[in-house]
C-alpha positions in Angstrom: -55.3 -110.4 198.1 -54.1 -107.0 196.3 -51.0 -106.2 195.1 -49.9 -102.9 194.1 -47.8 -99.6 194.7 -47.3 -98.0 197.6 -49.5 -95.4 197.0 -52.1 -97.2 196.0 -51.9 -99.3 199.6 -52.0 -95.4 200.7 -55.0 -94.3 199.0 -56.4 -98.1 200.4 -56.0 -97.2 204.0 -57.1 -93.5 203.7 -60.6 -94.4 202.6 -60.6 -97.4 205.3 -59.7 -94.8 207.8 -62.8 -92.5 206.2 -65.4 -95.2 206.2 -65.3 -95.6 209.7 -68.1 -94.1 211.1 -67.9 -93.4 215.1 -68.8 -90.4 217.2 -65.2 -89.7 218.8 -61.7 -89.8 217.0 -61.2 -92.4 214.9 -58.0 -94.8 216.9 -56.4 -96.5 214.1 -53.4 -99.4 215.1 -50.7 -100.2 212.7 -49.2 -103.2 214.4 -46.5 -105.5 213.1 -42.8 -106.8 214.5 -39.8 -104.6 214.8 -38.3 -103.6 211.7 -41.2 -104.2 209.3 -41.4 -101.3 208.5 -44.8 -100.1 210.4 -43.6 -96.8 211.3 -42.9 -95.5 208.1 -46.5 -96.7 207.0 -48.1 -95.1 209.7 -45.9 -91.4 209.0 -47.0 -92.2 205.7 -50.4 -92.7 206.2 -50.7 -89.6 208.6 -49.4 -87.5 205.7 -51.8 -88.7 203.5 -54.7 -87.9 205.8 -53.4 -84.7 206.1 -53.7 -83.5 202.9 -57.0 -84.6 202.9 -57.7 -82.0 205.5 -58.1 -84.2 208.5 -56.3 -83.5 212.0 -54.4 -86.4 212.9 -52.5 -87.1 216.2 -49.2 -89.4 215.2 -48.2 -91.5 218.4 -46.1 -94.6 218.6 -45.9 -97.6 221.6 -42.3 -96.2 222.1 -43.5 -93.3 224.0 -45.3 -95.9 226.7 -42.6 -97.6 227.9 -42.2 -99.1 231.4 -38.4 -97.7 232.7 -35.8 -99.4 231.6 -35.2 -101.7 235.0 -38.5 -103.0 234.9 -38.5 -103.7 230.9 -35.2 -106.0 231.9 -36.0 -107.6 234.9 -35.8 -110.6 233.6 -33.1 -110.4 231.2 -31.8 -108.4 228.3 -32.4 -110.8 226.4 -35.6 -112.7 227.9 -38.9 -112.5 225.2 -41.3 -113.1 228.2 -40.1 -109.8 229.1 -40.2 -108.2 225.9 -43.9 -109.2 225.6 -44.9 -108.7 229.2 -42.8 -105.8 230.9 -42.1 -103.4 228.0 -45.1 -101.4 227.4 -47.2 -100.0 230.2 -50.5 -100.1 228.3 -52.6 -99.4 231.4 -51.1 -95.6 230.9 -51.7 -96.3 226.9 -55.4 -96.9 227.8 -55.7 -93.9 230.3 -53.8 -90.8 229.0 -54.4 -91.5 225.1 -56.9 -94.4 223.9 -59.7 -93.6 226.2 -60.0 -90.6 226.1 -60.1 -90.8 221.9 -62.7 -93.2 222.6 -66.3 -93.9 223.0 -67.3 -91.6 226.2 -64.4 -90.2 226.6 -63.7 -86.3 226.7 -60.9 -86.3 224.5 -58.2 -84.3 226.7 -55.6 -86.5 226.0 -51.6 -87.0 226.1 -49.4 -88.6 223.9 -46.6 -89.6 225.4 -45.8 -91.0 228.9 -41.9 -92.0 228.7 -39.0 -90.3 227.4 -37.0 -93.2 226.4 -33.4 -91.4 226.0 -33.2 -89.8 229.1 -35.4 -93.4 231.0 -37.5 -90.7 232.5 -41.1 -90.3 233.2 -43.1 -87.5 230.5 -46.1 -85.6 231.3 -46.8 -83.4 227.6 -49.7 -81.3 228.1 -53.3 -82.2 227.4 -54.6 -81.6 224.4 -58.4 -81.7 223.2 -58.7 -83.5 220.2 -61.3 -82.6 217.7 -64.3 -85.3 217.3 -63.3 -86.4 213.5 -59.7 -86.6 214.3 -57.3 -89.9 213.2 -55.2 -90.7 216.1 -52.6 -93.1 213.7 -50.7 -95.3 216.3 -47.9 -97.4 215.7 -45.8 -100.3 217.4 -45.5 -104.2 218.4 -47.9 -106.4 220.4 -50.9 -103.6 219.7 -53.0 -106.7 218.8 -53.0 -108.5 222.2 -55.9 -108.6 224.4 -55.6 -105.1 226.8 -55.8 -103.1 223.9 -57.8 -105.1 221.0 -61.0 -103.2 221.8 -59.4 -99.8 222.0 -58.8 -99.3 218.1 -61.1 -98.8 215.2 -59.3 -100.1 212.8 -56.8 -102.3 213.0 -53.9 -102.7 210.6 -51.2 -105.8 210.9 -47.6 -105.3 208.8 -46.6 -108.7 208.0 -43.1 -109.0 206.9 -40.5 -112.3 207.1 -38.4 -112.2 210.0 -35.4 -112.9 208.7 -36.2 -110.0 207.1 -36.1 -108.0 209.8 -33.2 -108.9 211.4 -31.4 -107.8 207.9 -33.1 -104.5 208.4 -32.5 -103.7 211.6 -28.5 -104.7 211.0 -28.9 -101.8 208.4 -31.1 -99.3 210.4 -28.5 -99.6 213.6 -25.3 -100.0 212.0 -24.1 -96.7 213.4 -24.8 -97.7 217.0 -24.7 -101.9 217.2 -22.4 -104.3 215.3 -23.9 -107.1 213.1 -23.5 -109.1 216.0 -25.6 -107.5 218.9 -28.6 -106.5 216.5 -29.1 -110.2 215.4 -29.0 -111.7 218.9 -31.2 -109.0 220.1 -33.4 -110.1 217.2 -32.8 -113.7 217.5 -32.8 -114.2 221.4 -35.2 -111.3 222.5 -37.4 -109.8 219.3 -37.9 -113.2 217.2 -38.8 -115.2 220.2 -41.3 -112.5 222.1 -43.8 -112.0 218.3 -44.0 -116.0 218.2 -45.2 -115.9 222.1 -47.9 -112.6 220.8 -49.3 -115.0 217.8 -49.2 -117.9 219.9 -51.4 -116.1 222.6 -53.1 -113.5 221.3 -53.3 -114.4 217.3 -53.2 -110.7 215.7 -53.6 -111.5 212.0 -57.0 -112.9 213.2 -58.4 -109.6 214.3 -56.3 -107.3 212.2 -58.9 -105.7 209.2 -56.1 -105.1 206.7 -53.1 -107.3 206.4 -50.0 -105.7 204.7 -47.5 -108.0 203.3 -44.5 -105.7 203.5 -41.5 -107.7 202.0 -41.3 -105.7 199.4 -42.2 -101.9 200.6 -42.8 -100.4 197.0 -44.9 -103.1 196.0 -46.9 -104.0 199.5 -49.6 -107.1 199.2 -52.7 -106.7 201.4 -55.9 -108.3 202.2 -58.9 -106.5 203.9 -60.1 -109.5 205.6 -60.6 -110.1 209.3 -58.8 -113.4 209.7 -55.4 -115.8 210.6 -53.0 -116.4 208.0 -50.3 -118.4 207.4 -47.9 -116.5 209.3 -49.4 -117.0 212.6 -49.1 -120.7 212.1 -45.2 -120.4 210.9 -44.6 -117.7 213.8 -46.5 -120.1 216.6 -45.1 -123.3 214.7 -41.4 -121.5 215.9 -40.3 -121.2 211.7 
C-alpha cells in the first residue's frame, strides 16, 4: 500500500494503462460508489494520457441509463432497483465495450441515453484507433456482465459516510440536506452493500484507490478483497 500525491497516483495509472499490452483499445474501468470521487479521477486520468499523445475516448455509466420509469419501478428509493434496473449494460456491451474489444471492429458509440431530457441517444459511430484508451467511469462496473469487458480495472474506495457529506455539498443547489442523505441512505448506501455482497469488486479490481483524502490518495496494485467489502457486506 502507496501513499502519495495526486499526481503521483496519476503518473501510477498512466503507466498501468501503458503496460497493457492488447491488440484493440485498451477499456479501462474506474469503478467506485457515488460521490467518491471516480469521475474526477477518470477526467483526470484522461488528461494525463492526453498529453502523453494517446487518443482517449472519455465515457461514463450515466450515459447508459435504462428510462427513468423503468430505473424506479420498484421505488425511488428501492437499492434492488438501483443495482438491477438502472443501467442497461446489454447496450454498454453492444454499442461501446465490444466493439473496443477483442474482435471487435471498433465503430463504436458512446452514449445511449440522454438523461435530462429521459430520452433515447444515438451519437454517431465513430472508429476508434487500435491503441486508443477508452477511460470509463461509474458504479456497479465490477459486477459480473461487465467484469470481462475491461482491461484494467480500477476500484475508488472511499467511506460512505463520506459520501453522503459530499454529495450534500455537490447538490446543495438542487436537493436540501435532507433528500440527498435519504437518497444516500435508503437507495445509494444500501444498493453498493448488495454489489459487494454479490459480486465482490475489490476482489477483481487491479488498483485500489483509497480516496478519503483526494490530494493524498492511498492505493494498492493488487488483485484482491479488502476490508471494505467485509464492512460494506457486514452492513457497517
Amino acid at each position: 500500500m502507496v501513499q502519495g500525491t495526486r499526481d503521483e497516483l496519476l503518473e501510477r495509472l498512466a503507466e498501468a494503462v501503458d503496460s497493457v499490452t492488447v491488440a484493440h483499445p485498451t477499456r479501462v474501468a474506474i469503478d467506485g460508489p457515488p460521490a467518491s470521487g471516480k469521475t474526477t479521477l477518470a477526467d483526470e486520468l484522461a488528461a494525463v494520457l492526453r498529453e502523453q499523445g494517446r487518443d482517449v475516448i472519455r465515457a461514463t455509466i450515466d450515459d447508459f441509463l435504462l428510462p427513468r420509469a423503468q430505473r424506479y419501478a420498484r421505488g425511488e428509493y428501492s437499492a434492488e432497483g438501483c443495482y438491477y434496473d438502472t443501467h442497461d449494460n446489454d447496450a454498454l456491451n453492444r454499442v461501446l465495450l465490444d466493439p473496443l474489444g477483442p474482435g471487435g471492429d471498433r465503430l463504436f458509440q458512446p452514449a445511449v441515453y440522454d438523461r435530462t431530457a429521459d430520452a433515447v441517444l444515438s451519437p454517431p459511430v465513430t472508429t476508434a484507433p487500435a491503441n486508443a484508451v477508452l477511460v470509463f467511469d461509474g458504479v456497479f462496473l465490477l459486477r459480473p456482465e461487465l467484469l470481462d469487458r475491461w482491461n484494467l480495472r480500477v476500484f475508488v474506495s472511499t467511506a460512505l459516510e463520506e459520501t453522503v457529506d459530499r454529495a450534500v455539498i455537490r447538490e446543495r443547489r438542487v436537493s436540501s440536506r435532507a433528500d440527498v442523505e435519504r437518497r444516500w441512505r435508503e437507495r445509494y448506501i444500501p444498493s453498493q452493500q448488495l454489489y459487494f455482497a454479490t459480486a465482490r469488486p475489490t476482489r477483481h479490481a487491479d488498483i485500489l484507490v483509497h480516496n478519503d483524502e483526494p490530494q493524498r490518495p492511498v492505493w494498492e496494485t493488487a488483485r484482491r478483497e479488502d476490508q471494505l467489502s467485509e464492512a460494506l457486506t457486514a452492513g457497517e
